[in-house]
C-alpha positions as CSV (number, residue, x, y, z in Angstrom):
1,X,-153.3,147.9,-187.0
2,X,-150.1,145.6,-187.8
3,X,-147.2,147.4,-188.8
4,X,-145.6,147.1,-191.8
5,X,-142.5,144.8,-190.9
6,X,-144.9,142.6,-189.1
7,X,-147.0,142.2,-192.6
8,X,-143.5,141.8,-194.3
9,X,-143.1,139.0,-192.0
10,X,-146.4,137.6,-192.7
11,X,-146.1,136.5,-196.2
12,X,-145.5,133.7,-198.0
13,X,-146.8,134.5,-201.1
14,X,-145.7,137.5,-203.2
15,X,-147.9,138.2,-206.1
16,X,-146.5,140.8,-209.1
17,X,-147.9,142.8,-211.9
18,X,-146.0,142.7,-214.7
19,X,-145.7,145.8,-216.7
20,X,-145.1,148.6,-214.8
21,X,-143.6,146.5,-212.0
22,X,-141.4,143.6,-213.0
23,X,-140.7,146.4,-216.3
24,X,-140.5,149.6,-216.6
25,X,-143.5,149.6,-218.4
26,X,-142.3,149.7,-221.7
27,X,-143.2,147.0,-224.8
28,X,-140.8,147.3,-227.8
29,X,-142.6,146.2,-231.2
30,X,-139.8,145.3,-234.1
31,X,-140.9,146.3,-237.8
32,X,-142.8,142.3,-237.6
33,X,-144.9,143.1,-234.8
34,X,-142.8,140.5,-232.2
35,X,-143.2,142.1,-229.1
36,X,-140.5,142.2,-226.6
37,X,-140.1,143.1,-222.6
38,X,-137.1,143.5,-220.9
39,X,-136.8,141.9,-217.3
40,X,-134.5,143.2,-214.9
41,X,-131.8,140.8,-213.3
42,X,-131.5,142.2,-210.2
43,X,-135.7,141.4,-209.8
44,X,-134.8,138.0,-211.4
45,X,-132.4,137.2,-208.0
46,X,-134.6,138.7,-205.6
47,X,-137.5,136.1,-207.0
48,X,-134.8,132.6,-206.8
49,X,-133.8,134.0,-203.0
50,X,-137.7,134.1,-202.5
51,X,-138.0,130.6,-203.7
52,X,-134.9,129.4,-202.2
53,X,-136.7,130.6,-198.7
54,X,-139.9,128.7,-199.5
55,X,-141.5,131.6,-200.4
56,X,-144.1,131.2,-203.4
57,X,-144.0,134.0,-206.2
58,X,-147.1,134.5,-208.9
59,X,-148.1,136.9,-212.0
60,X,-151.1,138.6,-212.2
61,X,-150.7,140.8,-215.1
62,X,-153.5,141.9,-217.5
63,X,-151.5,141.3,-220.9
64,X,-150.5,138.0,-222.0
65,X,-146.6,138.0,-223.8
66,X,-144.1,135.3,-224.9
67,X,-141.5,137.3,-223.9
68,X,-143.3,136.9,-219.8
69,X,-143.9,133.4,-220.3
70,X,-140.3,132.8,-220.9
71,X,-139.2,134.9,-218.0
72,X,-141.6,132.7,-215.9
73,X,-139.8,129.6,-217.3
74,X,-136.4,130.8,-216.4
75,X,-137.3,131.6,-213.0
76,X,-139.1,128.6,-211.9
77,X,-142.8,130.7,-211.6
78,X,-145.8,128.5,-212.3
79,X,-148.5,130.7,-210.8
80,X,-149.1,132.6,-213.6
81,X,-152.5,134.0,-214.7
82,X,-152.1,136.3,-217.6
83,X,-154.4,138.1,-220.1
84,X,-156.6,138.4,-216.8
85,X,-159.0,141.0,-216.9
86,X,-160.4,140.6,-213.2
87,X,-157.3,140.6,-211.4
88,X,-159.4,140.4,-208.2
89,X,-161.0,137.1,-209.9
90,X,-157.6,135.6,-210.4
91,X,-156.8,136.6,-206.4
92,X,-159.8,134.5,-205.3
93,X,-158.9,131.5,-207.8
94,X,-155.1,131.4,-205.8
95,X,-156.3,131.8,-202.6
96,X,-158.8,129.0,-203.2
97,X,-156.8,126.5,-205.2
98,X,-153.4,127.3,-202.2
99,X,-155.8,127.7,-199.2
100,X,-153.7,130.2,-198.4
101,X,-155.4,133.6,-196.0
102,X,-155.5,136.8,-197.4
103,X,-153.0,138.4,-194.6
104,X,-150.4,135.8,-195.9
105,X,-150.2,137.7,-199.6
106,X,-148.5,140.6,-200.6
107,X,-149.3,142.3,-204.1
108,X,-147.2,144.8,-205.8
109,X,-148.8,146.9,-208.4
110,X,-148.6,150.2,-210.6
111,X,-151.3,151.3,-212.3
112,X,-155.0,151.3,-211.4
113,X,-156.1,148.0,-212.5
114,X,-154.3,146.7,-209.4
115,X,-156.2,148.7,-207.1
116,X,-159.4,145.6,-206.8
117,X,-155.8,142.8,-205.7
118,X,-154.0,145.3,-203.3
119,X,-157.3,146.1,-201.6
120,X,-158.1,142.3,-200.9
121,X,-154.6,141.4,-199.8
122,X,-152.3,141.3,-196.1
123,X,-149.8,143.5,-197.7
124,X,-150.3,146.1,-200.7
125,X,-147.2,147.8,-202.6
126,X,-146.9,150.2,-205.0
127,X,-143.6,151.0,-206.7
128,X,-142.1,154.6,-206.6
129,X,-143.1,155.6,-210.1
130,X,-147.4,154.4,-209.7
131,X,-149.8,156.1,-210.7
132,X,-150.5,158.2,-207.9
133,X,-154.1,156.9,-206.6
134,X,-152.2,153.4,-206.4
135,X,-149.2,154.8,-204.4
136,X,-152.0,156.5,-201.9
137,X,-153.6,152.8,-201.7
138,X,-150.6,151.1,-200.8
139,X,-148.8,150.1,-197.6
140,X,-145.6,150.5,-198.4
141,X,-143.8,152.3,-201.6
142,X,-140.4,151.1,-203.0
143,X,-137.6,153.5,-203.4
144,X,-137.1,152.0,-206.7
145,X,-139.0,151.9,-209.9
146,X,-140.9,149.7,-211.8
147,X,-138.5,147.3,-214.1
148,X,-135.3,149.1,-211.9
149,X,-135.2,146.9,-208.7
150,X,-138.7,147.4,-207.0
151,X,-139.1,143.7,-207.1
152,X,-135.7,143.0,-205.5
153,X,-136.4,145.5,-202.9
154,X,-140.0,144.2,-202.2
155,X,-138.6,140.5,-201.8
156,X,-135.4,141.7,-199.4
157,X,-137.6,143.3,-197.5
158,X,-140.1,140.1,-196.8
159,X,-136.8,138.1,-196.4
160,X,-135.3,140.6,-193.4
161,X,-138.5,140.7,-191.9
162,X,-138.8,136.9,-192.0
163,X,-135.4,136.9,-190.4
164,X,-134.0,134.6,-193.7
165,X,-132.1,137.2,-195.6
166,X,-128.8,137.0,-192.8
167,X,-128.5,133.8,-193.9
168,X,-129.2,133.8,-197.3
169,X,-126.5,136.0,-197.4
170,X,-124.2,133.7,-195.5
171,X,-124.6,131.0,-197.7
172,X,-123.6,132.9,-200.9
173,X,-120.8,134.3,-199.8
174,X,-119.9,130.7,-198.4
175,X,-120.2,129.1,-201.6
176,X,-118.8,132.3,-203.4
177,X,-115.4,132.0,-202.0
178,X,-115.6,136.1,-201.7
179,X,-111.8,135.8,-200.2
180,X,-110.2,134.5,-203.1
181,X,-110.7,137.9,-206.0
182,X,-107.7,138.5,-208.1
């Protein structure tokens, strides 16, 4: 059995649930019924360095939002299946329509709806605050929440093991000018 940095170094796709994983789980309904999420920006960075690698990034989440879609915008994510209610459907649709293999995908989930997409996947994560079953399912757990940096520390962790991260790393403090803080 493969261990868990050489499945980190396997993937090139990086699938995400939304509530629960890339928020803390939380929806905030003002007194008109808008709904609103709130993204974490740490997650948001973690995603661009992703891309920036040529590494793909998609949603499979089970509720469909305005708030997500914008999100998804902003960040440059156009595999987005939302309002999915057979999450393991939408997995077969992506790995059709990318021809992409199963051990190349990594799926981080939360709550038991996820269960189906991390069982059919090269890498399955939980984040540290999943339900419990989910957590037992996975491969690897982050030390961070849901919505609190899991994402950032699921998509480091793919770039150190892919041996990009170094220079990632290298190249923002290069065009950062680091040396120059008043």
């Amino acid at each position: 059995m493969a261990s868990i940095k050489d499945k980190l170094s396997n993937i090139s796709l990086l699938l995400l649930d939304v509530d629960g994983v890339l928020t803390n789980g939380q929806v905030i309904y003002d007194d008109d019924g808008k709904q609103t999420q709130i993204f974490n920006v740490k997650d948001g960075l973690g995603i661009r360095l992703m891309q920036e690698s040529n590494l793909e990034v998609g949603i499979i989440t089970g509720r469909s939002s305005q708030a997500l879609l914008h999100r998804c915008h902003n960040l440059g994510i156009d595999l987005l299946f939302d309002g999915i209610r057979d999450k393991l459907d939408a997995l077969k649709t992506i790995i059709k329509k990318r021809g992409i293999e199963t051990d190349k995908i990594a799926f981080v989930g939360d709550d038991l709806p996820d269960l189906p997409v991390m069982g059919n996947v090269g890498l399955s994560i939980a984040v540290a605050d999943a339900h419990p079953i989910v957590k037992n399912a996975a491969d690897m757990v982050t030390r961070a929440a849901g919505g609190n940096g899991a994402v950032r520390e699921v998509c480091e962790a793919i770039l150190k093991a892919n041996g990009m991260y170094d220079s990632l790393i290298k190249k923002l403090l290069s065009n950062g000018k680091p040396n120059d803080r008043k």
